[in-house]
Every structure is written in structure tokens, then in C-alpha cells.
TIFIFI-493313 format. One record per atom (N, C-alpha, C, CB): x, y, z. Coordinates in steps of 0.2 Angstrom, whole numbers, plus 2048, in hexadecimal, padded with zeros to 3 digits. Atoms other than C-alpha are relative to their C-alpha. Glycine has a CB too. Layout:
BEGIN
XYZ...
//
This chain:
BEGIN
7FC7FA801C1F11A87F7FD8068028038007F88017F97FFC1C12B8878038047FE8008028057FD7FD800C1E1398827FB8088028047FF7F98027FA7FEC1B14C8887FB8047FD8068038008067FB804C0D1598818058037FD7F98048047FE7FA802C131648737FF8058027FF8007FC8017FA7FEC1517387C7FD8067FB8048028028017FD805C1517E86D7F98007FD8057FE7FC805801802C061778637FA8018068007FB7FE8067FF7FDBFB1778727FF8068027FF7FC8068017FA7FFBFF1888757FC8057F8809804802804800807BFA18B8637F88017FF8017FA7FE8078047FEBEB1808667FA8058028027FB8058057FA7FCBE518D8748008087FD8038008098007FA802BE919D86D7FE8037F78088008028017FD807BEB19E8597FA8007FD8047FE7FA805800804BDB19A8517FA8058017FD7FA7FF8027FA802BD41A985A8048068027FA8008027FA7F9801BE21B78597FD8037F98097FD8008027FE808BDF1C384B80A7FE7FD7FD80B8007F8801803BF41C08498047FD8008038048007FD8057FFC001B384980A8027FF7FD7FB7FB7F97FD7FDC111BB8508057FA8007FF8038087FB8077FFC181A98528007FA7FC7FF7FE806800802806C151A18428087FF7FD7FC8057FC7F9802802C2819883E8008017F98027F88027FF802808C2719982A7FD8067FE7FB7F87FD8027F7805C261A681C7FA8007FE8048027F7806803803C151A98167FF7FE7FB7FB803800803806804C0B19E80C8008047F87F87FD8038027FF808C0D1A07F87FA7FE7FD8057FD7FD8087FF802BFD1A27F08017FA7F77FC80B7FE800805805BF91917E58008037F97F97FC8017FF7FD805BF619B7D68057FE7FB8008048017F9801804C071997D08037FA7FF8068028037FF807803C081877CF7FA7FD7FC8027FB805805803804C0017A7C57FD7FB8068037FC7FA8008077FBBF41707D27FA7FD800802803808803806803BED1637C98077FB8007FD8027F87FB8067FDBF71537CF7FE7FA7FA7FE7FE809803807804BEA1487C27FF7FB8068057FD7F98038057F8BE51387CF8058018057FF7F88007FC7FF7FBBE713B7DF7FE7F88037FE8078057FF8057FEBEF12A7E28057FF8058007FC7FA7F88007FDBFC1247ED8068017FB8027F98057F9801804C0D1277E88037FA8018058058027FD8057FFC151197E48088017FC7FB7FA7FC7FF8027F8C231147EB7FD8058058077FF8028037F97FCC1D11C7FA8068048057FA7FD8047FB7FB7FFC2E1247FF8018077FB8047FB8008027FB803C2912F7F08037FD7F78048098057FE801805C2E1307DE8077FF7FC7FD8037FF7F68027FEC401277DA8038087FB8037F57F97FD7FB802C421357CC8018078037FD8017FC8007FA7FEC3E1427D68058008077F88028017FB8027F8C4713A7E68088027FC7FF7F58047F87FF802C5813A7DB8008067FF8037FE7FB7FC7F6800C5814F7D77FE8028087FA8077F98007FE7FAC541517E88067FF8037FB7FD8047FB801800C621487EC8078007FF7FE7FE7FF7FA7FC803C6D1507E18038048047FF8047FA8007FA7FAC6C15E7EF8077FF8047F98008067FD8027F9C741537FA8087FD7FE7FA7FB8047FC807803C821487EE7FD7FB8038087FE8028058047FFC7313B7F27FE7FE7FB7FC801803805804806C6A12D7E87FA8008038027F87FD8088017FAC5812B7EA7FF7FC8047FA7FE7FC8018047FBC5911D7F38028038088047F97FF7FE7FD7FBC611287FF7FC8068058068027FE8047FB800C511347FF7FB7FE8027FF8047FB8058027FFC421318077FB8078038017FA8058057FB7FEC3213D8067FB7FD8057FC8027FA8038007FDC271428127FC8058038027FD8028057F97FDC1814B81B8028058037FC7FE8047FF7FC7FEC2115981F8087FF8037FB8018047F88047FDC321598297FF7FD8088088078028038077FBC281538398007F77FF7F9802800800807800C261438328097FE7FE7F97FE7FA7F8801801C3814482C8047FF8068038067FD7FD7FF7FBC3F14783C7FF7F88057FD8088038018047FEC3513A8428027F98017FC8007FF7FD805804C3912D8388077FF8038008037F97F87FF7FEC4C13083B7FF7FB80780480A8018018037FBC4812E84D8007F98017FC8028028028077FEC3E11E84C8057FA7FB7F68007FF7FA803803C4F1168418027FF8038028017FD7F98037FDC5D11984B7FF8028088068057FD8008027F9C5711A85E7FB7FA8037FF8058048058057FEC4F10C8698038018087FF7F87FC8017FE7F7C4E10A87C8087FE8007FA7FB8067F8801800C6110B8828058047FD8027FA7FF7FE7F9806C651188738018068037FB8037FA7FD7FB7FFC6E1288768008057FC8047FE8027FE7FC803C6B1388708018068027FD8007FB7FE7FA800C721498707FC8077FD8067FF7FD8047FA803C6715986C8018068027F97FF8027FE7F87FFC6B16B86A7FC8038018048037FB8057FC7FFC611758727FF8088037FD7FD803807802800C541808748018007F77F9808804802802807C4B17A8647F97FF7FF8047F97FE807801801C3E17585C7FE7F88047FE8007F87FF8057FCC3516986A8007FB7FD7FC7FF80580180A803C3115885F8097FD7FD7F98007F67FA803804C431568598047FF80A8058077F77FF8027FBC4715586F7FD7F98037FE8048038038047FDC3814D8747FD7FA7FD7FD802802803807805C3413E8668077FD8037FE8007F57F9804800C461388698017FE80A8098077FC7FF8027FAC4513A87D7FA7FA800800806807802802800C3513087C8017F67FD7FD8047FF7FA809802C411218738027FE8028057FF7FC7FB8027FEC4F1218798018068068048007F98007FA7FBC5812C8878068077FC8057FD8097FE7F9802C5F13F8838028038057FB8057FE7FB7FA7FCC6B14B8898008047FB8087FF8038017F8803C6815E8838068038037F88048017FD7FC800C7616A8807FC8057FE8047FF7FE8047FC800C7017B8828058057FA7FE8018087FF7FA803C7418A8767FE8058057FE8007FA7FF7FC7FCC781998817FE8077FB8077FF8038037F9802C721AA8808078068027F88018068057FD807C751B68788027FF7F98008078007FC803809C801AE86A7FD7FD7FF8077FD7FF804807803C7619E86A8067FD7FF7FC8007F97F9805802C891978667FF7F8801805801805801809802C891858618087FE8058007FD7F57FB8007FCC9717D86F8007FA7FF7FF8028077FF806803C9D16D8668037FD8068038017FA7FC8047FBCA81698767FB7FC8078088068048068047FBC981688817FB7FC7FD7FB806802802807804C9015C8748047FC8028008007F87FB80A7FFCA11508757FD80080880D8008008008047F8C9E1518887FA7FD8008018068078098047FFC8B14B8877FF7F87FB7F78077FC800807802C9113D87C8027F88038038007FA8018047FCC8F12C8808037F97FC7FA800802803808802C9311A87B7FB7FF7FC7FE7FC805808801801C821188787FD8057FB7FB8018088017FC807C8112786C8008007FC8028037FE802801808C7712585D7FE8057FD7FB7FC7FE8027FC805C721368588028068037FA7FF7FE7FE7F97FEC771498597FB8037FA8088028008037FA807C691558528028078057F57FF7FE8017F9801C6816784E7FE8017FF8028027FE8047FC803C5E1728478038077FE7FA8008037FA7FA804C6717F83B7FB8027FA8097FB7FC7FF7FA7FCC6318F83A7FA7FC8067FE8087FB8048017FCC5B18B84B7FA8038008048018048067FD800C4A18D8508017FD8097FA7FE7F98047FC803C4619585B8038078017FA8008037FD7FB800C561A085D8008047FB8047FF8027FC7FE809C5B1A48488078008007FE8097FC7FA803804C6C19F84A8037FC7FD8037FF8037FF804804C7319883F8097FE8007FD8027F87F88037FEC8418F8438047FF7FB8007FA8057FB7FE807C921918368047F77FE8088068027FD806803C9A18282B8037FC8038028007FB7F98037FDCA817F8357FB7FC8048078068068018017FBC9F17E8447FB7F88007FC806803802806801C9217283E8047FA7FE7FB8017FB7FA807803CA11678348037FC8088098067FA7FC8027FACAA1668467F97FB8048058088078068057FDC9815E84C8017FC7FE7F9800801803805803C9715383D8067FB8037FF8017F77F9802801CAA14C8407FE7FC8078068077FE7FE8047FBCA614A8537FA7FB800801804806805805801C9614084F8047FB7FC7FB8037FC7FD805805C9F1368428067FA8048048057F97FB8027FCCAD13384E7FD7FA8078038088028048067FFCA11298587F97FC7FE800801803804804803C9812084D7F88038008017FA8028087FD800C8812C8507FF8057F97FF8068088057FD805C7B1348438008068017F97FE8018017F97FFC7C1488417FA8027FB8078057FF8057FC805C6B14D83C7FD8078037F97FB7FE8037FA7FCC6715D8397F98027FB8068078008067FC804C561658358018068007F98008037FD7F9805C571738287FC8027FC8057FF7FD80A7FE806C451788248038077FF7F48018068017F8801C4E18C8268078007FB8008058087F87FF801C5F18A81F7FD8007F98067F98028007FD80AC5918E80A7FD8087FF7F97FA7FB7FF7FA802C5419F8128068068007FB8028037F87FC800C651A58158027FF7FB8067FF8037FF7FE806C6B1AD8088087FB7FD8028098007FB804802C7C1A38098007F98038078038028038067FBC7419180E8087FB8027F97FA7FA7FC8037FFC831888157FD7F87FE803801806800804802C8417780D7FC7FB8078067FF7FC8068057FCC761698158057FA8037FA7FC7F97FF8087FBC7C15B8218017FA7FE7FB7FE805800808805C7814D8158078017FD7FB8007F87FC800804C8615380B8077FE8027FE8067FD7FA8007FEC931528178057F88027FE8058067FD8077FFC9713F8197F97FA8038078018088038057FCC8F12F81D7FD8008078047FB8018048007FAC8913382F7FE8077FF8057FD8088037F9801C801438297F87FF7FE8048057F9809800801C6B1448287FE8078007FC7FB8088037F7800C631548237FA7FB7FE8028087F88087FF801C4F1568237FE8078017FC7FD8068047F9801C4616481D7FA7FF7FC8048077FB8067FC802C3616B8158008027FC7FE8038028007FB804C2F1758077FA8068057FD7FD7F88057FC7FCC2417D8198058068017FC7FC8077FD7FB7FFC3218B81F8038057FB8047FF8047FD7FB804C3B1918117FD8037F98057FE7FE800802805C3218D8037F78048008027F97FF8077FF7FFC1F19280A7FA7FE7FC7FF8067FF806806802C151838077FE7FC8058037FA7FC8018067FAC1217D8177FA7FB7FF7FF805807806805803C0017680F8017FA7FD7FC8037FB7FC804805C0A16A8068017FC8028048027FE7FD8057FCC121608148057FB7FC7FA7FC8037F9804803C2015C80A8078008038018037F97F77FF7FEC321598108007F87FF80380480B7FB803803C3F14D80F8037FD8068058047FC7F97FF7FEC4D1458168067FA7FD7FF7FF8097FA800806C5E14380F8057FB8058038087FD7FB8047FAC6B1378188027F67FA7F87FE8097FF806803C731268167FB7FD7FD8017FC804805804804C6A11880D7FE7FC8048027FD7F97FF8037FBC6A10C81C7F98058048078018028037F97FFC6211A8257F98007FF8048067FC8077FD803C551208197FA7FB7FF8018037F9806806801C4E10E8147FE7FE8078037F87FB8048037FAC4C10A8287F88048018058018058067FB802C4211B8257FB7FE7FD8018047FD807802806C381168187FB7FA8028027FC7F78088077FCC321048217FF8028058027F88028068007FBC2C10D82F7FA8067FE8028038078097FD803C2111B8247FC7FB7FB8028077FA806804800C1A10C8207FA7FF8028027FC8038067FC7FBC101108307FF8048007FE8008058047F7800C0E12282E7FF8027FC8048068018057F9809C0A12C81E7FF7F97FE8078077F87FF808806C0C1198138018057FB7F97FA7FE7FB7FB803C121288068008088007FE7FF7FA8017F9801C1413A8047FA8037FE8058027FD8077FC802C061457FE8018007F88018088037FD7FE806C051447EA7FD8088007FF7FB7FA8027F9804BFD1567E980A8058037F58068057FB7FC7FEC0C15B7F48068007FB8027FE8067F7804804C1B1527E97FB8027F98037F28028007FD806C121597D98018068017FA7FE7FB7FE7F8800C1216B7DF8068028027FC8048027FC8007FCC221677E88078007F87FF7F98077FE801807C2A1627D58028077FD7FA7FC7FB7FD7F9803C281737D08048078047FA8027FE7FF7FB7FDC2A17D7E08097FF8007FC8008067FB8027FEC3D1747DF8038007F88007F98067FF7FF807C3D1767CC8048077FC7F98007FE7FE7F8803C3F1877C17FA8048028018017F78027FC7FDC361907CF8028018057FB7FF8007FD7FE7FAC4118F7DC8028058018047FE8017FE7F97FFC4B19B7DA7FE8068018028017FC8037F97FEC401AA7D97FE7FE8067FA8027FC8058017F9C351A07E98058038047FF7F88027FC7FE7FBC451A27F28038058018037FD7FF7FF7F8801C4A1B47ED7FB8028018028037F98077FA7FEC381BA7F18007FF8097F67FB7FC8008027F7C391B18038068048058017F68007FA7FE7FAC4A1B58068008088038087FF7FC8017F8801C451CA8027FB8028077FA8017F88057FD7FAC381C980E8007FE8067F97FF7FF7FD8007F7C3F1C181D8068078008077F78027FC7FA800C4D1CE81A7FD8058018038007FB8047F87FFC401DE8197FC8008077F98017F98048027F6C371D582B8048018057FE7F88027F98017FBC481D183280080A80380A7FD7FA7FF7F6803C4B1E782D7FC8028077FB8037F78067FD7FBC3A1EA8378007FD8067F87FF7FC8008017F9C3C1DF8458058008067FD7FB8017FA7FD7FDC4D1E48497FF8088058058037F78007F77FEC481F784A7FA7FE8077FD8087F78047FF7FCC391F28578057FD8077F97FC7FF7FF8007FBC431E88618078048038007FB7FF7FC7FA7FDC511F78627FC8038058028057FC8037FB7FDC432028667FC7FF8067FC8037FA8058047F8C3A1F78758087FF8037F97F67FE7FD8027FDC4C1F587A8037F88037FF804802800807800C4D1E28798077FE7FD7FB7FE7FD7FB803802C591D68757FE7F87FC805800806800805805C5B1C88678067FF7FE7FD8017FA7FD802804C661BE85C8008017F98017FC8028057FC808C631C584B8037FB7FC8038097FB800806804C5F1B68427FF8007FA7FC7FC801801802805C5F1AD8337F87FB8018077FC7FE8058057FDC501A582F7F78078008057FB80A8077FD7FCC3D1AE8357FF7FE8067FB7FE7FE8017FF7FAC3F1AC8458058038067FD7F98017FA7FB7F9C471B58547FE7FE8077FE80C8008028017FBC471B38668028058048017F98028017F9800C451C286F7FD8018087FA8017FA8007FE7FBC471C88807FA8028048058037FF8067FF7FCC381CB88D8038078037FE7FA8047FE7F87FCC351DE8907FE7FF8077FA8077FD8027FC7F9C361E68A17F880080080480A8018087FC7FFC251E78A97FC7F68037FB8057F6805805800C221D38A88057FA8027FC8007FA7FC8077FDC271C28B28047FD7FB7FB7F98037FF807807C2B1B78A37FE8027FA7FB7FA801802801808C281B58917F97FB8018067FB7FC8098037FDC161AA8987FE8078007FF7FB8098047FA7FDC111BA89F7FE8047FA8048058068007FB803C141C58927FC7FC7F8806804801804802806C0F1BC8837F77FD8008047FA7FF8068007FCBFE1B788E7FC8087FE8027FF8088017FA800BFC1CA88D8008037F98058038048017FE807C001CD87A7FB7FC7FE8068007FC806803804BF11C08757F98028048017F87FF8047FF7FEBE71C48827FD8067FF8017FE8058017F8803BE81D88807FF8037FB8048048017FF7FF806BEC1D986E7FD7FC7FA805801800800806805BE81C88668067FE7FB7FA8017FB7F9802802BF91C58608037FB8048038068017FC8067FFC021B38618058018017FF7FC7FC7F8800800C131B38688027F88028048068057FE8067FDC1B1A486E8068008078047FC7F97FC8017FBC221A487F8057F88007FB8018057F7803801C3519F8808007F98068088078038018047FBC301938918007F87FA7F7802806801807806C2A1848808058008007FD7FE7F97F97FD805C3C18987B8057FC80780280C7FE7FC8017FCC4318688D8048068028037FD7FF7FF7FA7FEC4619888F7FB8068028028007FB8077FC7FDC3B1A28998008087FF7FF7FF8087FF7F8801C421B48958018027F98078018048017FF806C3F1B28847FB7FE7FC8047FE7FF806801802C321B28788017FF7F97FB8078027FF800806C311AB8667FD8057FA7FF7FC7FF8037FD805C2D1B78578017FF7FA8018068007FF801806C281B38477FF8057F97FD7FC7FF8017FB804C2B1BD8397FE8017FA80280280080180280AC261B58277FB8027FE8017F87FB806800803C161BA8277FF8087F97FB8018088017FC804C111C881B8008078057FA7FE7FD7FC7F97FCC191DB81E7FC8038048048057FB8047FA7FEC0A1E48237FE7FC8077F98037FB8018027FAC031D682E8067FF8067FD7FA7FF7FC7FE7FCC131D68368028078058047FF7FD8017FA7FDC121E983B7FA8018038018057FB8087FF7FCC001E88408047FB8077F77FC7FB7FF8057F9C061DA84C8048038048047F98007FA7FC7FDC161E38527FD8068038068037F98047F97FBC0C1F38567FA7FF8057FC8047FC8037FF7FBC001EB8608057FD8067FA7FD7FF7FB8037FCC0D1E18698048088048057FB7FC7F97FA7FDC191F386C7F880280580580A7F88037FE7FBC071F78758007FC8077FA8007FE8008067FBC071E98818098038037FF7F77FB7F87FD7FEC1A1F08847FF8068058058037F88027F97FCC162008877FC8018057FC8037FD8028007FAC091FB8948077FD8067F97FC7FF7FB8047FBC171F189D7FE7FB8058038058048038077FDC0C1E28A47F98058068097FB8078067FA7F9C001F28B07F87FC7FC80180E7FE
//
């Protein structure tokens, strides 16, 4: 089985660890341990190692799910994975909405074969009649990712319901990954929830700002989840228990505030990086979510180029839109903390200002 280099990460790889700032950081910043309890008592495996059944049924609840229908895991990478390595194999067919995040494309084209529908610029509109047309016979899965990354659209209930219906309608899987969907303020109801051929996977890493944690989920048939579970057999063999004890509480009687603190400060970023990108004369989709995708100033070939030019000139990480499959666009992250957001922003409006000279 081949598969392709993570563009993304490797750009990562070469760039962040020495940048003073991380402009393209997908997730809200990191909540400081203090506020939980994080004494786990032995650190043993979790047994079972799909995670803890009590704790798998209120998760569950989320979804109208039983625990057996819930299966933790290292993050929603491994979630995602999982899914994959269930319902495709060579001769499998799947459907992928894109641009996205690359591992939910490229773990599934390395399975099975893939056809990508594209979300168009500048709406990002989700085109449910250009999904039926890429389905197949052979069609076992349609993913998403809602609120998208790395546009921040977030496609409306209808819209997702008419996917679930045309999935269902041929006996294919609609999983959507939904690490961003608990920072909108009105979260439209999760994918799991919507019928027997519905799969959600998410995280406590984007909304919740635990990404240390490597905790996520996924929610879906029961069929489904236990194929899941006998292949994290060979990957994790259980979830994390420091994660799933501090994960207990973060999903406890601390949510709520978590989520009202997170939702405040994407909102106060969104504010700030609205008004730069008026004032540089750019163009976006004004996302849900912390992340935007974000038009390449006059002055420079590409989003390669120019993002080349904000780390190399400034030390500031962006993410060129070319990973994305978009070259005229550049990813910006914005959950970090308000001030390092303004420092980054202002060295970037310099890099603008020169115009690539």
C-alpha cells in the first residue's frame, strides 16, 4: 500500500520549530492544565481498549448512540483512520469533498480508489448533485469535513441531510469529521445522529484546546465501530488513560464554560482578522471554525511564494493553499492567543507591503 507524503506536516516539519509564530496552527490555543485534575492514578491501559463502556455511553448520548456504537481514540486521525481501514479495500469506492484536510483524501486513495468533488470558490458551496454524479456502484463512502478546513465553511443542515439521504440511498457511509463544529455557536446536529449510514469523528484537539491529549472518537453504526475496534487492535491497542481521565472532565461540568471561552476568542480573532484582510484588500470566506483561507496579495506568483516570504522575512508560519489544491490561496490560523495573533498579522501586513520586491 502507497501512499503520498503529507504535504502539510512536512511543510510544518521544515518551517515551524524555528518560526517565532505559528499563523497556521488549525486549533484554539491550548488550555492551561491547571484547571483540571491530572492525576489519572496508574497509568495502565484502558480496559476495554475501545475506552471506558461508562464513559463510551454519555458520549454516545450526543449522538442517540450506545457505547458499543463509540469507539475512542488517539485523536481523530486515528479515528478517521480507522473508519477507512473498515469500510474500504481494493475495488472500494470513495467520494471526498474537497479541498480538505489531506489524510481523510489520501489514506482512503491509498485503499481503495477516490474521486474528489471540489468546493468552489468563493462560497465553498457544497454541490450535492456533483457528489450523486461521482457515485458509483462500488461506492462505500462519502466524507466531509464540517465546518471545513481549510476554507471555515460550514455547510447548512439541509445541505448535509440531502448528502446523508444520497449516501444512504446507495447503501454508502457519510462520514463526517467534526473536530470544528462545537465552535459555532449554533452547532448543527452531528452526522451520527442522522440514520444508520451516518459516521461522525471528532476530537477534544480543535474546539476544546487539548490537542496534548490525543483524544477523539468516533460515533457511527455498531457494525461499523466494532470493525473499528478490531483493527485498533494494531494501532493505539487503547486510547490514552491520562487523556480519557482529563477528557471525563473536559466533556463534564466544564464544558460549557470551555466552550464559551473558545467560542469568545475565535470570535474576537475572526473581528481582527476580518479588518486586516479588508485593509490588505483580500478576499475570504468568513469562516466558522479558526481557520480562513485567504486570497494571495498582488506582488506574488502563488501562495508557495508568498508564504516562503512571510517565514523566511518575518518568521511567521502560514500554510500555502497549493497542500489544499489551491494555489491562490493561503491558510490562516487564528485560535492562537489575541496578541500573538496581532504580532503575526503585523509582520505579515509587512511582507504585503513590500509586495514580493
Amino acid at each position: 500500500m502507497d501512499i503520498e507524503p503529507f504535504g502539510l506536516e512536512r511543510w510544518f516539519g521544515q518551517y515551524e520549530h524555528g518560526a517565532d509564530i505559528m499563523l497556521a496552527e488549525s486549533g484554539i490555543r491550548p488550555l492551561e492544565p491547571s484547571r483540571f485534575d491530572t492525576d489519572p492514578g496508574t497509568l495502565n491501559y484502558v480496559i476495554p481498549t475501545d475506552g471506558d463502556p461508562e464513559f463510551r455511553a454519555e458520549v454516545g448520548e450526543r449522538y442517540g448512540r450506545g457505547a458499543d456504537e463509540v469507539c475512542f481514540t488517539c485523536g481523530t486521525q486515528e479515528a478517521n483512520l480507522l473508519v477507512f481501514l473498515s469500510l474500504l479495500d481494493e475495488g472500494d469506492h470513495a467520494v471526498v469533498v474537497t479541498p480538505t484536510y489531506q489524510a481523510l483524501r489520501s489514506v482512503p486513495e491509498a485503499v481503495g480508489e477516490v474521486s474528489t468533488v471540489s468546493l468552489e470558490p468563493p462560497e465553498w458551496e457544497l454541490d450535492v448533485d456533483a457528489v450523486a454524479d461521482a457515485m458509483r456502484e462500488e461506492t462505500r463512502l462519502v466524507v466531509l469535513n464540517n465546518p471545513n478546513n481549510p476554507t471555515g465553511r460550514y455547510h447548512d443542515e439541509a445541505r448535509v441531510r440531502e448528502l446523508y439521504d444520497l449516501a444512504a440511498e446507495h447503501e454508502a457511509y457519510l462520514l463526517c469529521d467534526e473536530v470544528y463544529r462545537l465552535l459555532a455557536e449554533d452547532p448543527l446536529p452531528p452526522v451520527a445522529s442522522m440514520g444508520e449510514w451516518g459516521i461522525s469523528t471528532t476530537s477534544l484537539t480543535k474546539a476544546y484546546g487539548l490537542a496534548g491529549l490525543r483524544f477523539g472518537w468516533i460515533a457511527g453504526p455498531e457494525d461499523v465501530v466494532q470493525q473499528a475496534v478490531e483493527w485498533k487492535d494494531y494501532t493505539t491497542i487503547s486510547p490514552p488513560i491520562f487523556g480519557q481521565h482529563v477528557a471525563r472532565q473536559a466533556l463534564g461540568e466544564q464544558e460549557a464554560e470551555i466552550l464559551a471561552e473558545n467560542r469568545e476568542l475565535a470570535q474576537t480573532n475572526r473581528d481582527i482578522v476580518r479588518e486586516f484582510v479588508v485593509e490588505h484588500d483580500l478576499d475570504w470566506y468568513d469562516p466558522v471554525g479558526v481557520n480562513g483561507f485567504v486570497s494571495v496579495p498582488e506582488g506574488f506568483a502563488d501562495a508557495r511564494e508568498f508564504c516562503v516570504a512571510v517565514v523566511e522575512e518575518e518568521s511567521v508560519v502560514l500554510a500555502p493553499g497549493d497542500l489544499f489544491g489551491f494555489d491562490g490561496y493561503w491558510r490562516l490560523g487564528f485560535g492562537l492567543p489575541t496578541d500573538e495573533l496581532e504580532e503575526g498579522l503585523d509582520r505579515v501586513s509587512r511582507v504585503i507591503e513590500h509586495g514580493g520586491d
